[in-house]
N, CA, C and O atoms as a GROMACS GRO file, in nm:
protein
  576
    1UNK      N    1   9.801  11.881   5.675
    1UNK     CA    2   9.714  11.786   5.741
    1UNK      C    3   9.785  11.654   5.764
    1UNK      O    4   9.779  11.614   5.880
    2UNK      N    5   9.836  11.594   5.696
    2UNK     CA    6   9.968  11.491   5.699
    2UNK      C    7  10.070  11.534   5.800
    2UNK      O    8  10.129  11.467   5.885
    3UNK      N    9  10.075  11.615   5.781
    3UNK     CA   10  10.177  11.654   5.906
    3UNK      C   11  10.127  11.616   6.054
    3UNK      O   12  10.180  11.548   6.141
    4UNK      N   13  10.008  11.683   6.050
    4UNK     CA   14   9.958  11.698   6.191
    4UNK      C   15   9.882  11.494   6.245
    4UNK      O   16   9.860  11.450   6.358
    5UNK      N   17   9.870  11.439   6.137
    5UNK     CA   18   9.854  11.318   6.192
    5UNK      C   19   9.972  11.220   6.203
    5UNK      O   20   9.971  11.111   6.260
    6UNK      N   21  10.074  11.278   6.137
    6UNK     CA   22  10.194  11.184   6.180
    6UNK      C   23  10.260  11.201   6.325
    6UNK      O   24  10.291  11.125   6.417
    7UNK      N   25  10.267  11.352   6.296
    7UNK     CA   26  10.286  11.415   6.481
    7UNK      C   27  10.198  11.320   6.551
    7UNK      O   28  10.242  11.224   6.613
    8UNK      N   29  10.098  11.343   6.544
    8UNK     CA   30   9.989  11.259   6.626
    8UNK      C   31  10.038  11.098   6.659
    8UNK      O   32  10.056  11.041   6.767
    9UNK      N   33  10.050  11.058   6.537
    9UNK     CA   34  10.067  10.913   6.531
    9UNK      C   35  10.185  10.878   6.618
    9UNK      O   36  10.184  10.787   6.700
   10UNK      N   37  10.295  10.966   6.589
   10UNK     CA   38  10.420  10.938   6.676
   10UNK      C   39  10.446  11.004   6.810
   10UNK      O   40  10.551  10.988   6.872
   11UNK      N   41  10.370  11.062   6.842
   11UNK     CA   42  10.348  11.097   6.996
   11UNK      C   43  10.292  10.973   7.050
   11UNK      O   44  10.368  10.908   7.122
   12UNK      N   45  10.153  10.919   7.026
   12UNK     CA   46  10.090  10.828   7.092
   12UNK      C   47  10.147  10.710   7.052
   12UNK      O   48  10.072  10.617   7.083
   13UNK      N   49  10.249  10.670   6.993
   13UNK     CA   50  10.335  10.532   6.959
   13UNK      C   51  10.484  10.596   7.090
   13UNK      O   52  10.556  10.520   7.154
   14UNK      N   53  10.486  10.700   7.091
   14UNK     CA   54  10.605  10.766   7.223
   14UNK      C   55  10.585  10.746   7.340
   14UNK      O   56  10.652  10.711   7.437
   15UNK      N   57  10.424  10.788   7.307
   15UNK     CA   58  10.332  10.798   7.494
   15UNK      C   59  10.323  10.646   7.508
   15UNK      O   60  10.395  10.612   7.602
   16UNK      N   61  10.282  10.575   7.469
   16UNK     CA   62  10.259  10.410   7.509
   16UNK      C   63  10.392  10.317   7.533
   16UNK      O   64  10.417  10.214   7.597
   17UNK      N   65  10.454  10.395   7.460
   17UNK     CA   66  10.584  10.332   7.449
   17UNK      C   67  10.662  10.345   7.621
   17UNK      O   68  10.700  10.253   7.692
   18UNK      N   69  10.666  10.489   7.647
   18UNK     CA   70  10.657  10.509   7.813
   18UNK      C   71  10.635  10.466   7.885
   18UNK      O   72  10.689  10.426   7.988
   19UNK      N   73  10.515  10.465   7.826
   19UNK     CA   74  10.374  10.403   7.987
   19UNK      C   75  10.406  10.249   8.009
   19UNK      O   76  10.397  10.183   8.113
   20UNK      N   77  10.450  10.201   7.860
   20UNK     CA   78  10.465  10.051   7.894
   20UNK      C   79  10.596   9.998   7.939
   20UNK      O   80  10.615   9.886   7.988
   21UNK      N   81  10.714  10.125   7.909
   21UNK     CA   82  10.832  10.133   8.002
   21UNK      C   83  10.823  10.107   8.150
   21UNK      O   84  10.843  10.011   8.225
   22UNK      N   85  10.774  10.272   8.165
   22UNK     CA   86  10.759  10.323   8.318
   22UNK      C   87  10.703  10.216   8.377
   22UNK      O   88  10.774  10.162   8.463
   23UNK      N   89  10.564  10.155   8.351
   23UNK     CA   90  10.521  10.035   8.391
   23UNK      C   91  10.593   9.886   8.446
   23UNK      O   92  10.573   9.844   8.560
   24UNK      N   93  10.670   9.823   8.359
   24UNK     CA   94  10.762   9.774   8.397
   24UNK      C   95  10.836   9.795   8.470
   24UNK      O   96  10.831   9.750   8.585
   25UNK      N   97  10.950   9.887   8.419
   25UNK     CA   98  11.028   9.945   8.530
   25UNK      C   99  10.972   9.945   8.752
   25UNK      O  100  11.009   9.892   8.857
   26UNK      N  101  10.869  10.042   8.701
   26UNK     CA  102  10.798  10.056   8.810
   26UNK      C  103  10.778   9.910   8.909
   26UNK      O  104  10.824   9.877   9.018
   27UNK      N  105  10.680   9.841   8.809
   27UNK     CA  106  10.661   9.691   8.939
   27UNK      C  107  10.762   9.648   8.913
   27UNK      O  108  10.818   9.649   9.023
   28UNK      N  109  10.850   9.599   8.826
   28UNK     CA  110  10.972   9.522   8.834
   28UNK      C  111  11.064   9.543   8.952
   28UNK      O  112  11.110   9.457   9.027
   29UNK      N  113  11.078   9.656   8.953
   29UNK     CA  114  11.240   9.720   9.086
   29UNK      C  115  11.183   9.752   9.195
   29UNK      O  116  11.072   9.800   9.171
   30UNK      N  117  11.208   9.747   9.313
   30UNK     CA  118  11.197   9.804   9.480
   30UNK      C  119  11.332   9.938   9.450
   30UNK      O  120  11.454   9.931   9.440
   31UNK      N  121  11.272  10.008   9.445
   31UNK     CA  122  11.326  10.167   9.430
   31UNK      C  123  11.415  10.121   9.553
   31UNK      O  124  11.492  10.036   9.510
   32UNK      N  125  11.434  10.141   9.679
   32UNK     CA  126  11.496  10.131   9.788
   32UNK      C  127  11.609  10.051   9.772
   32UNK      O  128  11.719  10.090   9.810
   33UNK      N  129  11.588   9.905   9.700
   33UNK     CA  130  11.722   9.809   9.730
   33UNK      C  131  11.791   9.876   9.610
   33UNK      O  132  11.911   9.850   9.616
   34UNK      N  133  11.757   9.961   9.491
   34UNK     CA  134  11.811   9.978   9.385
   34UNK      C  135  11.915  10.070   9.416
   34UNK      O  136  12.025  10.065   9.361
   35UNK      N  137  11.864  10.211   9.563
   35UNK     CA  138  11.955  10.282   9.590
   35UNK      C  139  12.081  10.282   9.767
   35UNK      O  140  12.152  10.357   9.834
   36UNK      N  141  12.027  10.130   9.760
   36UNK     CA  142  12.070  10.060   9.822
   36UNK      C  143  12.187   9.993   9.813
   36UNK      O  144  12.262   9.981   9.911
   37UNK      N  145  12.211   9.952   9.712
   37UNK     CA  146  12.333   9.869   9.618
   37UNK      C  147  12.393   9.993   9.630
   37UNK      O  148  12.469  10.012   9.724
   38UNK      N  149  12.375  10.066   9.562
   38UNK     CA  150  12.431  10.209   9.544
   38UNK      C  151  12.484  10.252   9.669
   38UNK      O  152  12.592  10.305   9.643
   39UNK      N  153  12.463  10.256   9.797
   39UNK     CA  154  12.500  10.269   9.896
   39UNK      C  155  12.621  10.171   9.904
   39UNK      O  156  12.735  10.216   9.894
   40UNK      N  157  12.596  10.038   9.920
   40UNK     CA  158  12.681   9.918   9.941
   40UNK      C  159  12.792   9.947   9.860
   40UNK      O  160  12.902   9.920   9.907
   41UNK      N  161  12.784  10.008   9.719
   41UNK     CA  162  12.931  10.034   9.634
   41UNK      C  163  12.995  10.111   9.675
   41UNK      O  164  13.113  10.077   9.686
   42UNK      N  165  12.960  10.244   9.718
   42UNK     CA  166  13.018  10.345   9.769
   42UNK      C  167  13.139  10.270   9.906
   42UNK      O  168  13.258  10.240   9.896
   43UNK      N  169  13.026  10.257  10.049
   43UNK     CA  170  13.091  10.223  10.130
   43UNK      C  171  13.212  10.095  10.062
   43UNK      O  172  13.335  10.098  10.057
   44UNK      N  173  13.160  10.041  10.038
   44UNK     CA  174  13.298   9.896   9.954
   44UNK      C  175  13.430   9.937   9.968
   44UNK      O  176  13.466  10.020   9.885
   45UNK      N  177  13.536   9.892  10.076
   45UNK     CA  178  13.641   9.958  10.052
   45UNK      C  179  13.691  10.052  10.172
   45UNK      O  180  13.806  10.049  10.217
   46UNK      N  181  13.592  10.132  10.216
   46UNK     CA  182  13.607  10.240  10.278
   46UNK      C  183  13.640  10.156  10.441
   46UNK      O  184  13.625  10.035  10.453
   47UNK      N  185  13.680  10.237  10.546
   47UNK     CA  186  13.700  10.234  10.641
   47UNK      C  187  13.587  10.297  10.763
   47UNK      O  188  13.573  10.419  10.775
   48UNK      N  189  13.540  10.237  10.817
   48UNK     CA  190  13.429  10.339  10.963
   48UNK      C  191  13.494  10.320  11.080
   48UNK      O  192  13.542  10.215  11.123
   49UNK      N  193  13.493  10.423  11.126
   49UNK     CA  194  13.641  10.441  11.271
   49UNK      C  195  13.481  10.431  11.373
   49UNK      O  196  13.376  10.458  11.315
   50UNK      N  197  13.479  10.400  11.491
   50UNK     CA  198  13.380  10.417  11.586
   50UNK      C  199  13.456  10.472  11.716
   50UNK      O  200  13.567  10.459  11.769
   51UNK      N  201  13.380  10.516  11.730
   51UNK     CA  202  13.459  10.615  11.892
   51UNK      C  203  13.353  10.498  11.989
   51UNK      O  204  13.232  10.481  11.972
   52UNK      N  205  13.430  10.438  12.078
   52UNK     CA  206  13.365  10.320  12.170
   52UNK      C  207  13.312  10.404  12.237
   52UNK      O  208  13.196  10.372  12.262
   53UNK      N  209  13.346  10.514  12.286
   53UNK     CA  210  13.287  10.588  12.412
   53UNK      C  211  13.123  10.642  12.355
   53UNK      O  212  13.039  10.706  12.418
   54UNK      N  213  13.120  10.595  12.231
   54UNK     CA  214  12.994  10.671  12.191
   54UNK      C  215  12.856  10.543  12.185
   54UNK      O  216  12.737  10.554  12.154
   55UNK      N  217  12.936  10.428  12.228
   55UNK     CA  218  12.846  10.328  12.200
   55UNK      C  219  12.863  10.211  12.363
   55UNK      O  220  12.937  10.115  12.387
   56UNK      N  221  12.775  10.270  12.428
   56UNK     CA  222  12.774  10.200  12.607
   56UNK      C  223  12.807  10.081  12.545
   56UNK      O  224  12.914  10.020  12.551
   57UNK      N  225  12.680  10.046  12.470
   57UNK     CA  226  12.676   9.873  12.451
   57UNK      C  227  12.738   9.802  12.406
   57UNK      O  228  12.678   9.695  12.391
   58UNK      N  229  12.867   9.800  12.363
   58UNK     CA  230  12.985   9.772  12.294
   58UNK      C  231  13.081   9.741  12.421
   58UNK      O  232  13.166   9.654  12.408
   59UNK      N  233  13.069   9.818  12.557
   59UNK     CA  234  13.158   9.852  12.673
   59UNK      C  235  13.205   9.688  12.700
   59UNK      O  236  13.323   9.655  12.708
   60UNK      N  237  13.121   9.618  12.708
   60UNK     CA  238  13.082   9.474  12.749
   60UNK      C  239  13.123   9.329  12.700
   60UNK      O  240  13.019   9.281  12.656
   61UNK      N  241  13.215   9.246  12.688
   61UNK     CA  242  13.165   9.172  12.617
   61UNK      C  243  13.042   9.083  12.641
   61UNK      O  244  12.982   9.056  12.745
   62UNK      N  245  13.015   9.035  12.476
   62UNK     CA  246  12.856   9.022  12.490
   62UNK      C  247  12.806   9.100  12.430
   62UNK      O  248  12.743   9.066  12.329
   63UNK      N  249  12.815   9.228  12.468
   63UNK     CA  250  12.738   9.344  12.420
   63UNK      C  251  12.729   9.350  12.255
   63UNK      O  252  12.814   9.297  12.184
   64UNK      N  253  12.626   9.413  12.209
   64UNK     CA  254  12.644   9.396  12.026
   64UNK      C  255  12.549   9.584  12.052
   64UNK      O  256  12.510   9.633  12.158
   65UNK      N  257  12.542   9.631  11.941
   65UNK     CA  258  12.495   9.737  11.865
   65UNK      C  259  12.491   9.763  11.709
   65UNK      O  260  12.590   9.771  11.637
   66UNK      N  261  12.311   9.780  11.657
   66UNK     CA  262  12.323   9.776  11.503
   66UNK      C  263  12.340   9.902  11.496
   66UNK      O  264  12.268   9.994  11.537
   67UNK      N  265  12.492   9.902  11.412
   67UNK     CA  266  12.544  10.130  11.377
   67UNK      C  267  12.453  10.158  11.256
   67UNK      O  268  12.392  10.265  11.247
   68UNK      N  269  12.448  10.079  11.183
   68UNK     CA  270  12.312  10.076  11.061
   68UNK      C  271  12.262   9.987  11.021
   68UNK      O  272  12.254   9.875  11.072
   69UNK      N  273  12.215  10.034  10.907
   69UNK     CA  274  12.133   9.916  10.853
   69UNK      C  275  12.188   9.817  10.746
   69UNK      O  276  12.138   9.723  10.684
   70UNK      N  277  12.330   9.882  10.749
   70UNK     CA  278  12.476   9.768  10.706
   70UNK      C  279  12.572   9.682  10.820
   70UNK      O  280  12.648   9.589  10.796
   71UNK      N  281  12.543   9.743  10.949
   71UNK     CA  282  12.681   9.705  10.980
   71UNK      C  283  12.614   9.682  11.141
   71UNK      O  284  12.561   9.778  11.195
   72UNK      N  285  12.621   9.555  11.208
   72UNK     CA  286  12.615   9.504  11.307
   72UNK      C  287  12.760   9.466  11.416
   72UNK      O  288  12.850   9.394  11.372
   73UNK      N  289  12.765   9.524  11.557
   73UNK     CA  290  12.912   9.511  11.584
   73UNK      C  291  12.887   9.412  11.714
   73UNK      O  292  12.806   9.465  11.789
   74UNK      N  293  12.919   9.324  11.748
   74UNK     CA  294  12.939   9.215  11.888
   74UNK      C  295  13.078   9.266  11.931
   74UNK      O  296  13.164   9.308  11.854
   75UNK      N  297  13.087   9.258  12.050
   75UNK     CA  298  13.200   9.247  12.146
   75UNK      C  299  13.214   9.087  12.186
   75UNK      O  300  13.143   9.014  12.254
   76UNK      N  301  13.343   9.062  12.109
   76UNK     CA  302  13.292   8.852  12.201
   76UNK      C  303  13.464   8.884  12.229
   76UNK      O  304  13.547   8.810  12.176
   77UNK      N  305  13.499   8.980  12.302
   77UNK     CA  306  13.585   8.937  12.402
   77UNK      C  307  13.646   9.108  12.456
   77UNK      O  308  13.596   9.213  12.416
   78UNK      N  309  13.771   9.095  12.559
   78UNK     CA  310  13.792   9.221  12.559
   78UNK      C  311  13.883   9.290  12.476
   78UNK      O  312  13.872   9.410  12.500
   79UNK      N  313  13.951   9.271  12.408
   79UNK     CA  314  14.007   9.345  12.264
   79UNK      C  315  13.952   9.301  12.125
   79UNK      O  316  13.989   9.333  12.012
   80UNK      N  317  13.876   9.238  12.157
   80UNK     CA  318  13.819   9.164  11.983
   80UNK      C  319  13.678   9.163  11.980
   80UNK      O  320  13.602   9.160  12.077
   81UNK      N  321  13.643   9.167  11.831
   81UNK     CA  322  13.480   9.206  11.766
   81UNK      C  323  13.446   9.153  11.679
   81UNK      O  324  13.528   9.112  11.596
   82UNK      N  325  13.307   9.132  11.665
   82UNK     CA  326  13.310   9.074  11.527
   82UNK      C  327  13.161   9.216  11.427
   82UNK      O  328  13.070   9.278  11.483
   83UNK      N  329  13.188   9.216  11.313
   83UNK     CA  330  13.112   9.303  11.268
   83UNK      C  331  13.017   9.252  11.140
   83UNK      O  332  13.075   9.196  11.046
   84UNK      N  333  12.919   9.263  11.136
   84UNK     CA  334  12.831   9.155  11.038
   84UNK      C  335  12.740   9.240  10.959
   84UNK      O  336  12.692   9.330  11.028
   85UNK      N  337  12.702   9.239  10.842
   85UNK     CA  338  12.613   9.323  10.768
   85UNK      C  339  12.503   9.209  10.764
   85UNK      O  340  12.512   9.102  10.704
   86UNK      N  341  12.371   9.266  10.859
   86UNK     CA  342  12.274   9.207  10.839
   86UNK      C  343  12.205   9.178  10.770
   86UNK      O  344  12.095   9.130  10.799
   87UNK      N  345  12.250   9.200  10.645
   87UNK     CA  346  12.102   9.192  10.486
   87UNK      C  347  12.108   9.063  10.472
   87UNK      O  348  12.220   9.014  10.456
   88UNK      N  349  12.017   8.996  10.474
   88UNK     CA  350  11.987   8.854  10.419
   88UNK      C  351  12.032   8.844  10.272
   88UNK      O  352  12.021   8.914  10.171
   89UNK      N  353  12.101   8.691  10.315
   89UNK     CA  354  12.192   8.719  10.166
   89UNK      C  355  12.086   8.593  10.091
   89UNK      O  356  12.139   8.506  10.022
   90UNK      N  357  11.965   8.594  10.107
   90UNK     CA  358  11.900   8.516  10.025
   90UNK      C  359  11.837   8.640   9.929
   90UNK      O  360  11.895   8.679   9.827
   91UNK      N  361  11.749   8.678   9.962
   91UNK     CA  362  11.724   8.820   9.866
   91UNK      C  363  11.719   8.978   9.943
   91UNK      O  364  11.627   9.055   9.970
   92UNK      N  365  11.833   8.980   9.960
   92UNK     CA  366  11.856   9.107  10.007
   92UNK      C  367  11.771   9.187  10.120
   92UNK      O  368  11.785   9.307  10.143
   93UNK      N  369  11.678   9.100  10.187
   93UNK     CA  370  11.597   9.187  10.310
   93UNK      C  371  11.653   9.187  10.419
   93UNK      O  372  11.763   9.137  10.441
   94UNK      N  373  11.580   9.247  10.504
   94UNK     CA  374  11.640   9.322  10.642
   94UNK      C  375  11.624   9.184  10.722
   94UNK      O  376  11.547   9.092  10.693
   95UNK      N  377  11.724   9.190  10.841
   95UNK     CA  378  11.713   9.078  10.921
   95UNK      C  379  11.686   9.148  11.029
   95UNK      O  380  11.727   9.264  11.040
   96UNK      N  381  11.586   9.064  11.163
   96UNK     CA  382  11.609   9.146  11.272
   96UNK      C  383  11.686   9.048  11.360
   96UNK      O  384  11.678   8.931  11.325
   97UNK      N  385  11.771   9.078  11.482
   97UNK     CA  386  11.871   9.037  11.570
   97UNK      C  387  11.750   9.003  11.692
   97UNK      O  388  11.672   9.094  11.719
   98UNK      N  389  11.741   8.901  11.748
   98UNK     CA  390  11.691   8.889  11.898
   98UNK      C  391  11.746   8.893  11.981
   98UNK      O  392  11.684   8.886  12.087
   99UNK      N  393  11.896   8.908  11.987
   99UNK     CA  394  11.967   8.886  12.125
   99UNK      C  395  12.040   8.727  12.100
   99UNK      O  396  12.128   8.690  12.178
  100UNK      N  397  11.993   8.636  11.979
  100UNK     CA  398  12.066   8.533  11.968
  100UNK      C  399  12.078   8.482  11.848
  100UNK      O  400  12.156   8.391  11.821
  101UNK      N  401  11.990   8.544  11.756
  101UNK     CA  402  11.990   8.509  11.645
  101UNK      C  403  11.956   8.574  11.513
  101UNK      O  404  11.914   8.676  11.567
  102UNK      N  405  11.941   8.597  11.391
  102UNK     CA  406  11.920   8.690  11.330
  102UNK      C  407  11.812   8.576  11.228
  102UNK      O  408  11.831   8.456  11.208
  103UNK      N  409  11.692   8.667  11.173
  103UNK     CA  410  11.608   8.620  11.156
  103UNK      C  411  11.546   8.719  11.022
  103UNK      O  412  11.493   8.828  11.042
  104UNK      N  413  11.562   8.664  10.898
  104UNK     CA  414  11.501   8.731  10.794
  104UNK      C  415  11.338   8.742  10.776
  104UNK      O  416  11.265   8.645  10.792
  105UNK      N  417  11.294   8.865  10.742
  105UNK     CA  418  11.181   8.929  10.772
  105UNK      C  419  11.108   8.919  10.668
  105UNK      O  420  10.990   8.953  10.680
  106UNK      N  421  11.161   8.866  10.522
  106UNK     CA  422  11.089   8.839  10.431
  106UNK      C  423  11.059   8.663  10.376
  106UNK      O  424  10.959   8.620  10.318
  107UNK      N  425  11.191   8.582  10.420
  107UNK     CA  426  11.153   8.470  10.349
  107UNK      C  427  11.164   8.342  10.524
  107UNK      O  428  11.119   8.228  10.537
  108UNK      N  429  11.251   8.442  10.638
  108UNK     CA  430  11.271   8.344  10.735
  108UNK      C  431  11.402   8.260  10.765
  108UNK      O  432  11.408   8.186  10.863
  109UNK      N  433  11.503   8.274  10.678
  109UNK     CA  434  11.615   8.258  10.681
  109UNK      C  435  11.666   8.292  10.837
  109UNK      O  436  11.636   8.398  10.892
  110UNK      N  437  11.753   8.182  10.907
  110UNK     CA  438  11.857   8.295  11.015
  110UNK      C  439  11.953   8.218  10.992
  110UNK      O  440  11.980   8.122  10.920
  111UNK      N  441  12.029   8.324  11.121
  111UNK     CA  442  12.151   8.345  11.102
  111UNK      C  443  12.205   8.294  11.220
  111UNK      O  444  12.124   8.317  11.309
  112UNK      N  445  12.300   8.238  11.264
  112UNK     CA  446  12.363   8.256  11.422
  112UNK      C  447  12.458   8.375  11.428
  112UNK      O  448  12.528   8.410  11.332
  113UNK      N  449  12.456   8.439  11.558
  113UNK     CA  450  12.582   8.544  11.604
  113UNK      C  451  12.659   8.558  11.520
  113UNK      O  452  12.686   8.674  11.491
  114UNK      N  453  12.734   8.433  11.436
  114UNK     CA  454  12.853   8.491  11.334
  114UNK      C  455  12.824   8.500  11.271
  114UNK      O  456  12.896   8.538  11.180
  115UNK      N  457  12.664   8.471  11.244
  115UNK     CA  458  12.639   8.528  11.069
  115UNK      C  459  12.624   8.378  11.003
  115UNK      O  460  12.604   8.382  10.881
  116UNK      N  461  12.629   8.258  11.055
  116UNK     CA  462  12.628   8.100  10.992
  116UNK      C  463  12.508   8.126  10.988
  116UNK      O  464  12.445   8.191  11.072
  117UNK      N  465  12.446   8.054  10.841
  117UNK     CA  466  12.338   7.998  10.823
  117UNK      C  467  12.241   7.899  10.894
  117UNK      O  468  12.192   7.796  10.848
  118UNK      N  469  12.230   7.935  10.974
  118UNK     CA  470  12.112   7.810  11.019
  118UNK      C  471  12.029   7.707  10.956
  118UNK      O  472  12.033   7.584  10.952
  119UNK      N  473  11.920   7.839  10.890
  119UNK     CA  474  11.814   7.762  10.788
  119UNK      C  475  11.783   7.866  10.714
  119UNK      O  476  11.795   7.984  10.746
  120UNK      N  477  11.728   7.807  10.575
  120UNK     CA  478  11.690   7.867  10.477
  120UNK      C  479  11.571   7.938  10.428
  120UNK      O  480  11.482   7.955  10.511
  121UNK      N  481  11.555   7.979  10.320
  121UNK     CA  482  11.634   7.928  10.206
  121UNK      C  483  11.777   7.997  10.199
  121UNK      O  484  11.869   7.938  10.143
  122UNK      N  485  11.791   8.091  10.243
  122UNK     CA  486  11.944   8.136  10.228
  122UNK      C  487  12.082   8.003  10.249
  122UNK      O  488  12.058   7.919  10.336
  123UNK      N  489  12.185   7.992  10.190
  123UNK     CA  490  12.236   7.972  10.130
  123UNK      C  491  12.419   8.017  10.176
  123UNK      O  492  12.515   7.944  10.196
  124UNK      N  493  12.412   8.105  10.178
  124UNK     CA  494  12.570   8.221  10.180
  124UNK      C  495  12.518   8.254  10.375
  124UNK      O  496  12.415   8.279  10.438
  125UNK      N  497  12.631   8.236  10.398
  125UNK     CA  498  12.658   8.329  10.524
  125UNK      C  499  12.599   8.496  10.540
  125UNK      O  500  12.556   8.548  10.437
  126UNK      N  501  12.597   8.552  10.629
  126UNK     CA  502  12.590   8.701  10.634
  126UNK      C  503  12.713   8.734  10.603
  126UNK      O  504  12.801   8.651  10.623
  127UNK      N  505  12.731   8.799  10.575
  127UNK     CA  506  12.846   8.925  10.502
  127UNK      C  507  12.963   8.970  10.642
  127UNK      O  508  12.907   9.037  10.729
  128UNK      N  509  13.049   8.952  10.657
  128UNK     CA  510  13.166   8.978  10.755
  128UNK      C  511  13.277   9.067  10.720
  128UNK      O  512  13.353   9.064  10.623
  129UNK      N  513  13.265   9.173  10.855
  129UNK     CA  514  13.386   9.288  10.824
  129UNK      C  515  13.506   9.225  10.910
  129UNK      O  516  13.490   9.172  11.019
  130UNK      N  517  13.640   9.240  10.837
  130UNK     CA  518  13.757   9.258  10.927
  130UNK      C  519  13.744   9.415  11.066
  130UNK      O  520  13.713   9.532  11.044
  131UNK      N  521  13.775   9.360  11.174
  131UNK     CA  522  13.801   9.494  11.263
  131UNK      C  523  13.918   9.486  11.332
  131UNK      O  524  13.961   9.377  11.370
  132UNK      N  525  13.981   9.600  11.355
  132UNK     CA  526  14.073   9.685  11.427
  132UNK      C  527  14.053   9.728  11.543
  132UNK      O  528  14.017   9.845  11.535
  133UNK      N  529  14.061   9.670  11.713
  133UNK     CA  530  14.046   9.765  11.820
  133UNK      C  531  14.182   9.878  11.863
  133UNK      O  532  14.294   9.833  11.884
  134UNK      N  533  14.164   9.966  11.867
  134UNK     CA  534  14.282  10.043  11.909
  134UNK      C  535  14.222  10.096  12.062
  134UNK      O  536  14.137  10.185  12.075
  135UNK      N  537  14.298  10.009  12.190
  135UNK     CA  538  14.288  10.022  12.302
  135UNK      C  539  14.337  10.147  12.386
  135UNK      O  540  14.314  10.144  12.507
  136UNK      N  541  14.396  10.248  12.335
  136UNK     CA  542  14.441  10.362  12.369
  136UNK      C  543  14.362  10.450  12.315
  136UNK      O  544  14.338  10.550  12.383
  137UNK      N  545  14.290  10.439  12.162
  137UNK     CA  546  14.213  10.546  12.145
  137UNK      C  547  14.091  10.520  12.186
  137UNK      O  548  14.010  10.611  12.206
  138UNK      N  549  14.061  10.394  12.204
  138UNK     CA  550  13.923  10.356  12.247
  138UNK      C  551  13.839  10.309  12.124
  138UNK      O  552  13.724  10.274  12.148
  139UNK      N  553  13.896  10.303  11.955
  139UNK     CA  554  13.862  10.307  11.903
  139UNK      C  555  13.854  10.174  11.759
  139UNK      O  556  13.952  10.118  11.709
  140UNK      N  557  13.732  10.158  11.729
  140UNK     CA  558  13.719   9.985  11.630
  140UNK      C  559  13.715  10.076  11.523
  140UNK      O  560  13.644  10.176  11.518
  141UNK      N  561  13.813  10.027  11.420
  141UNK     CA  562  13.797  10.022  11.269
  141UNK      C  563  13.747   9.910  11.213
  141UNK      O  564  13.790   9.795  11.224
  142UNK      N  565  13.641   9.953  11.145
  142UNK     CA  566  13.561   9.834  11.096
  142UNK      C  567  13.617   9.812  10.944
  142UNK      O  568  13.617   9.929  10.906
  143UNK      N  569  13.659   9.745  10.848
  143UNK     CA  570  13.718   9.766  10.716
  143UNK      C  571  13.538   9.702  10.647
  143UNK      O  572  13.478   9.596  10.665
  144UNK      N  573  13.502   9.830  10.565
  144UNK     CA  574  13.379   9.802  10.511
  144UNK      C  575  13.427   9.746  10.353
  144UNK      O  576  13.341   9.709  10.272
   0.00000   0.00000   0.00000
C-alpha cells in the first residue's frame, strides 16, 4: 500500500512538473523562428548559384526578386547585385519590400534598398551577402 501511494505521489509531482515545463516552453518560444535559426546555421557559409535565366526579373537593372524568405537579390547595375536577407534585425520578423523600401511587419522598422536603417526601433542594418556575376554562365553566386 506504501508502494502504490508513492508511485502515485511521484507520478503527479512528474505530471505537473511537465505541464509546468511544456507550459513555459510552449508560450515562451515561436516554434517557427526556433526552426528558423536552425535554417540560418545550416545555410551560414554555404554558397547559392542562381541560374539568371530562371529569374526574368533580375534581367534588368532595377529589377530585384525575393528567392526566399532569406535572401533578397537587386540588380543596381549590369554586372553587379546586391543581395539582402530581409529579417528585421530588430526582432527577427519578416519585412515586406514595396518597390522602395523594406518595412517590418511586426514592430515597423525599415529599411532602404541597401538594407540602411531608416527608422526604428531596429538598430543593425539588414544582413548583406557578398555576390559573384559570372557573365558567360549567366550565373550570381550569392556567398550565404
Amino acid at each position: 500500500m506504501d508502494k502504490e501511494k508513492l508511485n502515485r505521489r511521484d507520478f503527479l509531482k512528474s505530471s505537473a512538473k511537465g505541464i509546468i515545463i511544456g507550459g513555459i516552453a510552449v508560450t515562451g518560444l515561436n516554434i517557427e523562428k526556433v526552426f528558423a535559426g536552425f535554417e540560418e546555421i545550416e545555410s551560414t557559409g554555404a554558397d547559392k548559384v542562381l541560374n539568371l535565366s530562371e529569374y526574368p526579373d533580375l534581367s534588368n537593372t532595377g529589377g530585384y526578386k525575393q528567392i526566399s524568405g532569406k535572401l533578397i537579390v537587386f540588380r543596381t547595375g549590369g554586372s553587379s547585385f546586391r543581395a539582402l536577407n530581409p529579417t528585421c534585425t530588430h526582432k527577427k520578423c519578416d519585412t515586406h519590400f514595396n518597390g522602395t523600401e523594406f518595412e517590418c511587419e511586426c514592430h515597423g522598422s525599415k529599411f532602404d534598398k541597401t538594407g540602411k536603417v531608416l527608422n526604428g526601433p531596429a538598430t543593425k542594418n539588414l544582413r548583406s551577402y557578398k555576390t559573384k556575376f559570372d557573365s558567360s554562365a549567366n550565373t550570381l553566386t550569392v556567398k550565404m
